[in-house]
C-alpha positions in Angstrom: 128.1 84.7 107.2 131.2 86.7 107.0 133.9 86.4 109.4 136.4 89.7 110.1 140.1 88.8 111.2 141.3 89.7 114.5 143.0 92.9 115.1 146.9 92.2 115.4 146.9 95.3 117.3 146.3 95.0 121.0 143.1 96.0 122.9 143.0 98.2 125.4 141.5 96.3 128.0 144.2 93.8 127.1 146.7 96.5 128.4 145.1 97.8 131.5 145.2 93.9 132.4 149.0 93.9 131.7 149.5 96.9 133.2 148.0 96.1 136.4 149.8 92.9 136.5 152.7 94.4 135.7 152.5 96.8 138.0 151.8 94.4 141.4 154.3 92.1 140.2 156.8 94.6 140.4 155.2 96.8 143.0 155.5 100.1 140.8 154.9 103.7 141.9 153.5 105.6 139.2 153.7 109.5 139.1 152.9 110.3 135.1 150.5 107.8 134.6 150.4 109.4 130.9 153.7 108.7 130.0 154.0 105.2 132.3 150.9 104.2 129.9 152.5 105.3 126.6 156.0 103.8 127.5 153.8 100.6 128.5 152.2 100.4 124.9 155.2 101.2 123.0 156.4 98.1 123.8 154.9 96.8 121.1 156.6 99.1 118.6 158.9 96.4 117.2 155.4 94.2 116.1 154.2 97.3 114.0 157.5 99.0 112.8 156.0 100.0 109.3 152.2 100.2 110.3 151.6 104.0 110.0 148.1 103.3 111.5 150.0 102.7 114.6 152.4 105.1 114.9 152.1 109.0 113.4 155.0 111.7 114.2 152.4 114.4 113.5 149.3 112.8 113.7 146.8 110.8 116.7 147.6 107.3 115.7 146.6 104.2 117.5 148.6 104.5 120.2 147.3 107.6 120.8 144.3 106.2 121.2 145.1 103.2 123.1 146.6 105.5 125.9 143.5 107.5 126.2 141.4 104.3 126.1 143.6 102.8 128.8 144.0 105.7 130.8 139.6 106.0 130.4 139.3 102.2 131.9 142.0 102.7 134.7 139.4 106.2 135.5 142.3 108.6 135.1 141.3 110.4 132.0 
């Protein structure tokens, strides 16, 4: 049986999980849920500074795709 390693990267249900939390906690108003998600997941940008699977100037990257995943869960995509 082989076993795969765990993603370092997080998931997106992990996010909409902090997000909401974050969100009552604090008791946020959010306009551009777009941007609010992005801003949200680049918090994480220090973790995966040189990872060019996360991050891409011209390209979809992974947090790309977290945001639409996120935003897909939170039914706003």
């Amino acid at each position: 049986m082989t076993t795969t390693a765990p993603s370092p990267y997080p998931t997106a249900a992990s996010l909409v999980s902090e997000i909401k939390s974050f969100i009552s906690t604090n008791d946020v108003i959010v306009s551009d849920w777009d941007a609010f998600v992005y801003g949200f997941i680049s918090n994480t940008d220090e973790q995966f500074r040189n990872d060019p699977e996360w991050y891409a100037e011209d390209d979809t990257d992974l947090k790309d795709s977290l945001r639409d995943e996120v935003l897909e869960l939170l039914g706003l995509n």
